[in-house]
N, C-alpha and C positions, 0 to 999 in steps of 0.2 A: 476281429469282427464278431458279432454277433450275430447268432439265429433268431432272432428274439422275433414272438409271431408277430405282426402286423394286425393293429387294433382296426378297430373303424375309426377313430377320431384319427389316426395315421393317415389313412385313406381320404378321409375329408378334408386335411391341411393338405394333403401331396394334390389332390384335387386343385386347392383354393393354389398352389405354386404353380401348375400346368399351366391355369388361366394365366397365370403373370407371366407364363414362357409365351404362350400364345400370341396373348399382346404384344409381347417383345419383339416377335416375329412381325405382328400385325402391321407395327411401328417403324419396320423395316432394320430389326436388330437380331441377334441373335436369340433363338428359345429357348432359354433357359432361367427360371422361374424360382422363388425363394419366399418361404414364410416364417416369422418366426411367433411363436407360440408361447405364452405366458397365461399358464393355471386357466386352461381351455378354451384361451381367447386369443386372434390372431391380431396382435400388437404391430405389426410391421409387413408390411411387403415390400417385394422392388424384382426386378429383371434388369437384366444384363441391358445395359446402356451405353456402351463404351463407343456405338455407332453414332447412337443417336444426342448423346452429348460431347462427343468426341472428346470422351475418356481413357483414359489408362487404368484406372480404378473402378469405376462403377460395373462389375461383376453381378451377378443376381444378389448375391448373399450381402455383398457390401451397400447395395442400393436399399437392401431389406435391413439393413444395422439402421442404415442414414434414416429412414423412411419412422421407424421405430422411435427416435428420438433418445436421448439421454434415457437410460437406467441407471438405477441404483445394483451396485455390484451383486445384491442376493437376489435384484431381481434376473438377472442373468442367471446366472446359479439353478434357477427353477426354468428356463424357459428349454422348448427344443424349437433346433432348426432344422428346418423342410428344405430341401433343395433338390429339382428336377435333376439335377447332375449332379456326381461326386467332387464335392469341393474340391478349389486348387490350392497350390501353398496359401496363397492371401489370403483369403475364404478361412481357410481352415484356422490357418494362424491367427485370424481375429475372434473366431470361435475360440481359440484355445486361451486368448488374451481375457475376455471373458467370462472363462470357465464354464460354456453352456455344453449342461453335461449328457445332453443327448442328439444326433445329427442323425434324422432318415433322409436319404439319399432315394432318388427316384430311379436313377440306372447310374452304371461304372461302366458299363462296356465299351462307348466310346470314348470315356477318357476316366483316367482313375487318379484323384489325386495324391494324397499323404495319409490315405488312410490307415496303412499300417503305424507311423507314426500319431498320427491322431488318436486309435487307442491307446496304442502304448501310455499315451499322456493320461488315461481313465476316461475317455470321450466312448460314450456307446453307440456305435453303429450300426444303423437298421438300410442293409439295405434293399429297397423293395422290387427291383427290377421289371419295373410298369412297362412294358411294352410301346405305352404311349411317350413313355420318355423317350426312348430306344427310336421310337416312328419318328418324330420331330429331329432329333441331332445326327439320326443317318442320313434324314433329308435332307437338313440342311447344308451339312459338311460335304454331302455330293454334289449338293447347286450353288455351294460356297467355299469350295477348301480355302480360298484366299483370304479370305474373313476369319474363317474359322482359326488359321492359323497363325494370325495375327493375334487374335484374342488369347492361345494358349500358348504364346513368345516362339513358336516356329518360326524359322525361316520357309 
């Protein structure tokens, strides 16, 4: 992992992923929120959909790949992903398929994914530990464990 300091344009994109967590929430899904970021412009969003499309797949990060539309491989290469929550295997595995060589994470506390593996692969990790991410996914997971545990393959 990385200490690496957290810029403002950090803050602005982990911003623009809140909103997408928010919504998620709004929309009666899970909050957790995704941007993905190509040469200072936000290319892609999406939120965790897996309620609200009654998905297996649509995760924040995955609905922010779909949302993005076809890249060209070096345009991936240059881009970073925002994500309110530390990616899960899928998540991370398609970043890593990708090669998008930077991932800031909004909080780990409530669930941490492959991130020791995900550097290891040369992926840099910023993680910012927003408070506001942290307020949303204790919230939730307290008015929700049943949901919540569903979406990270708990029993």
């Amino acid at each position: 992992m990385t200490s690496a300091t957290v810029t403002d344009d950090d803050r602005r994109f982990l911003d623009a992923a809140i909103a997408e967590a928010e919504a998620g929430l709004a929309a009666g899904g899970i909050p957790i929120g995704s941007v993905l970021v190509l040469d200072g412009e936000i290319i892609g969003r999406g939120h965790n959909q897996r309620v609200q499309k009654g998905s297996p797949i649509l995760h924040a990060e995955m609905d922010c790949f779909e949302n993005a539309g076809r890249l060209a491989a070096a345009e991936y290469r240059r881009s970073t992903l925002y994500s309110t929550l530390s990616p899960c295997d899928m998540c991370s595995g398609t970043s890593l398929l990708y090669e998008i060589p930077r991932i800031v994470i909004g909080e780990n506390r409530t669930f941490r994914g492959p991130e020791d593996y995900t550097a290891s692969r040369g992926v840099e990790l910023v993680v910012v530990d927003d408070p506001r991410c942290v307020e949303l996914m204790t919230s939730f997971i307290a008015a929700r464990p049943d949901l919540w545990n569903e979406d990270i393959g708990v029993d």
